[in-house]
C-alpha positions, 0 to 999 in steps of 0.5 A: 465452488463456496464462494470465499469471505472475500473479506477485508483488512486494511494495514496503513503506516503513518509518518508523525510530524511536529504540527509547527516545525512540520519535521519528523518527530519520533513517537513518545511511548506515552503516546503509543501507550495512549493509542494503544489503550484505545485501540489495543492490537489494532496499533504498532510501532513500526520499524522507524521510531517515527512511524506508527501503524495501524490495520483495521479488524477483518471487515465484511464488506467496505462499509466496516472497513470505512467505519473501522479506518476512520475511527483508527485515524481519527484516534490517532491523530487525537492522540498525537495532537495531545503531544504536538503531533500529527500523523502524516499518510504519505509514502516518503516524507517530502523533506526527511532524511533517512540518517536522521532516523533510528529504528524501533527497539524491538527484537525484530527490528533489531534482526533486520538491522543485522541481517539486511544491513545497509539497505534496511536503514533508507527504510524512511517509506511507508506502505499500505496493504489489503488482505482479502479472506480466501480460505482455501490454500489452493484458490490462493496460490492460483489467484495470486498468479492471476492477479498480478497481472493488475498490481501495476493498475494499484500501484498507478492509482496509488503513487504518493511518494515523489519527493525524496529529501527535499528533491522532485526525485521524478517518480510517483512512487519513490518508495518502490525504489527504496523498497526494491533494495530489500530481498524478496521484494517485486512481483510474486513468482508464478507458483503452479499451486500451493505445494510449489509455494510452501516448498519454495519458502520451507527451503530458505526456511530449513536453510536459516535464511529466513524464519518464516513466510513473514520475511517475504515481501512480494508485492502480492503474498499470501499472508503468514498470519491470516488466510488472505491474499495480501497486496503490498504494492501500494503507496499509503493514501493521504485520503481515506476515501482513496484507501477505500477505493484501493481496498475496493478494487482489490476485491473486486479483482479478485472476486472477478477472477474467482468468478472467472475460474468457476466458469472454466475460464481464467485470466491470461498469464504473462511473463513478469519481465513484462508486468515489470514493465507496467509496474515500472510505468506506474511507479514513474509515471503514476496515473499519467501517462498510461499503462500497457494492455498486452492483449490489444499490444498498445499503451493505453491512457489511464482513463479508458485502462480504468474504465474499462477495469471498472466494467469488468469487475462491476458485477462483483463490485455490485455483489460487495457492495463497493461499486461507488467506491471503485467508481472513485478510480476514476475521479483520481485519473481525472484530477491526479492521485497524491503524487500530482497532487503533491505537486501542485501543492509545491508550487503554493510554497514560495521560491525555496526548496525548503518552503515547496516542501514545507507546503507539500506536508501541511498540503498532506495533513489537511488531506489527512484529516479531510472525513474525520 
């Protein structure tokens, strides 16, 4: 069996805030204009006019991809700052509120607007997603089944998003709750092969529900552009070394199933009532108070969960040239991903609300810019 590109692309969407007032602010269209000038396809708005998005080209291997997303957030904050403004990469804004913001006018915003109604308006989230090149449609479909199994494992290392309206909401990841509103949304059903999966979509598509494959977002799909697998799990990293990680550790685990499956070998497949149960430890609890190995039927602590994790993708990791950036997994089990970090930070705030929130932010635009 060819081994596939196993390539990468990065998608992060940033949150634009007033460097002095730390408010959101929406994007000037000289500013987009300006970005995109620079970086043409490769920046968007997104769906809030307080958003921008940014995805790096197909990259071959992690080194790429980390030039290539430095030098799109360093664009975008230079950008930003000519207009008194700075990209934030966070989840949830910790002080925001979601009435407050309007959606881009764009035709598809517009459709989702009238087909999702209410729930599209708390949208005030933002994500991260990594493709990874898998060129034969039947590989896809059976590792995508395989693979989310480790989805909640990402979404731990990932949690960025604890405050909600300047409230501890008591989550690491708020912004799964919000998203889980929306249709088409959590752990990707299990599809036997690819035809179970085009059959499934096409009926919604011949029904009008939907238009194509594009209005699915699992949290693992593949893509309706590209042929990847693309994970959607993930909190946005303030960090760009923490987005690389992730970016890692994504290939690896899917370079290990495929190495798996040319051995006859595969990755056991478990319900989703109990991934569930694991995604939903992650999202409340980020990297704090473990996960559950199903096999060994106990809850295991982050640290031993992910060094045992890195050992078992370690001789992909060392193939793609990405074993000290999914060796940085552990770093952040042991000094606490965004959402503790957040944390801590609120606490430097003073004795308001108001002012634990304001510390959080700038806390996230130094972390931001930390590498650039």
């Amino acid at each position: 069996m060819d081994a596939p590109a196993f390539s990468l692309g990065i998608e992060e969407e940033y949150l634009l805030v007033d460097r002095d007032t730390l408010a959101l602010t929406e994007a000037p269209k000289a500013l987009l204009a300006a970005c995109s000038a620079e970086l043409e396809d490769q920046v968007s708005p997104e769906y809030l006019q307080c958003q921008i998005e940014i995805g790096t080209r197909p990259c071959p291997d992690i080194a790429t991809a980390r030039d290539d997303l430095r030098r799109l957030r360093e664009a975008v904050s230079r950008h930003a700052a000519e207009f008194n403004l700075t990209p934030i990469a966070a989840s949830c804004h910790p002080l925001a509120h979601w009435r407050q913001q309007h959606h881009t006018d764009k035709e598809r915003y517009h459709d989702l607007r009238r087909d999702l109604g209410g729930v599209v308006q708390r949208m005030l989230i933002c994500g991260m997603h990594v493709h990874v090149g898998i060129e034969d449609d039947q590989l896809r479909a059976d590792l995508m089944r395989q693979a989310g199994y480790f989805l909640p494992h990402l979404l731990a290392l990932s949690t960025s998003s604890p405050f909600w309206q300047g409230i501890d909401t008591g989550l690491a990841s708020y912004r799964i709750s919000v998203f889980d509103n929306l249709p088409r949304t959590g752990l990707p059903p299990h599809f036997s092969n690819w035809q179970d999966y085009e059959r499934s979509v096409q009926a919604l598509v011949d029904l009008g529900v939907i238009e194509d494959s594009s209005k699915i977002w699992w949290d693992l799909r593949p893509s309706s552009r590209f042929p990847t697998l693309e994970t959607r799990i993930m909190d946005v990293q303030p960090r760009l070394e923490d987005a690389l990680m992730l970016a890692a550790l994504t290939q690896c685990i899917l370079r290990m199933l495929w190495r798996m499956r040319r051995r006859n070998l595969r990755w056991r497949i478990y319900e989703n009532f109990l991934i569930g149960e694991n995604r939903w430890r992650a999202q409340r609890y980020g990297v704090t108070e473990g996960l559950i190995d199903f096999g060994a039927q106990k809850i295991v602590p982050c640290a031993q969960l992910f060094d045992e994790l890195i050992a078992l993708v370690e001789e992909d990791a060392q193939a793609l040239g990405c074993l000290a950036e999914i060796e940085r997994a552990r770093l952040v089990v042991a000094e606490g991903n965004s959402s503790s970090r957040q944390r801590v930070a609120a606490e430097t705030g003073g004795g308001t609300e108001e002012g634990r929130m304001r510390a959080v932010v700038q806390h996230l635009i130094d972390e931001f810019h930390e590498g650039l």
